[in-house]
C-alpha positions in Angstrom: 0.0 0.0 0.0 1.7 3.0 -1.2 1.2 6.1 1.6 0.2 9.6 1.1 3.2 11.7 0.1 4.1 14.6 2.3 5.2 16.5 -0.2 6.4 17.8 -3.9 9.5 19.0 -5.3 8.3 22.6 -7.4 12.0 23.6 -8.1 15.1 22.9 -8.1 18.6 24.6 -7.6 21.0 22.2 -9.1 24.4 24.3 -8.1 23.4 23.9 -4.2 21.5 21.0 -4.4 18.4 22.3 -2.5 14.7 21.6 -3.5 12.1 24.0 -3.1 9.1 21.4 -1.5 5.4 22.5 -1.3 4.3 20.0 1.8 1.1 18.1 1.9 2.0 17.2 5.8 4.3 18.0 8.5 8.2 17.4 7.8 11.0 18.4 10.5 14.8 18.5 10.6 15.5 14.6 11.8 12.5 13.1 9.4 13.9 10.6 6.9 12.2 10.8 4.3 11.9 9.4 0.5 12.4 10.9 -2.3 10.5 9.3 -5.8 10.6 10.7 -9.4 9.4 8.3 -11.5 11.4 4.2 -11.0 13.9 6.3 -9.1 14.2 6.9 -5.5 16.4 7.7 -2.4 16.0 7.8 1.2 17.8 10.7 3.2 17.6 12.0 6.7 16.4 16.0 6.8 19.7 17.8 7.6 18.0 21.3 7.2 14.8 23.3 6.5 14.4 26.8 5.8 11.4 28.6 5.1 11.2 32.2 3.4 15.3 31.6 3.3 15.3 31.7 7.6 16.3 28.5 9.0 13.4 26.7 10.9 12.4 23.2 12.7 9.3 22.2 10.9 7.3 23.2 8.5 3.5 22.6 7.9 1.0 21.9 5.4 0.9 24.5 2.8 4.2 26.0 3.2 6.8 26.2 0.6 10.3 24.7 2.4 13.9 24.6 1.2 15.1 21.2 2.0 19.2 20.3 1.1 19.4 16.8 -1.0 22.7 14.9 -1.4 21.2 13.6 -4.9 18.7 15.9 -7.7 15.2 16.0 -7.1 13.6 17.3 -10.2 11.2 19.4 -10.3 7.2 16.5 -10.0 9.4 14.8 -7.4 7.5 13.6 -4.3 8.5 13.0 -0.8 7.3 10.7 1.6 8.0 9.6 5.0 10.4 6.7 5.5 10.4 4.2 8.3 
């Protein structure tokens, strides 16, 4: 049963490796989540969050976060929480 993801990747910043993520749900700095464009995925822990370009420990849902990715997550990409 595939779970409702908490989130989508809207943009991209390649050179610093930082997705722009419009969240369906709750995410905070410690979630592991993963990440799913298509037959690829990754799982990675949330190192940092900033919203509005100020660093913060959560976000809710509705906000537009900056999340830091060690691998590109293209702009359609969805998050979801990993176990």
């Amino acid at each position: 049963m595939e779970t409702k993801p908490i989130g989508k990747v809207v943009h991209w910043y390649d050179k610093i490796g930082v997705a722009v993520v419009k969240l369906a749900g709750a995410l905070k700095v410690g979630d592991k989540v993963k990440v799913k464009h298509g037959a690829e995925e990754f799982e990675e822990t949330v190192s940092s969050l900033q919203l509005n370009h100020a660093p913060v420990e959560s976000g809710k849902t509705g906000q537009d976060v900056a999340i830091k990715l060690s691998k590109k997550a293209g702009e359609g990409s969805e998050l979801y929480a990993a176990e």
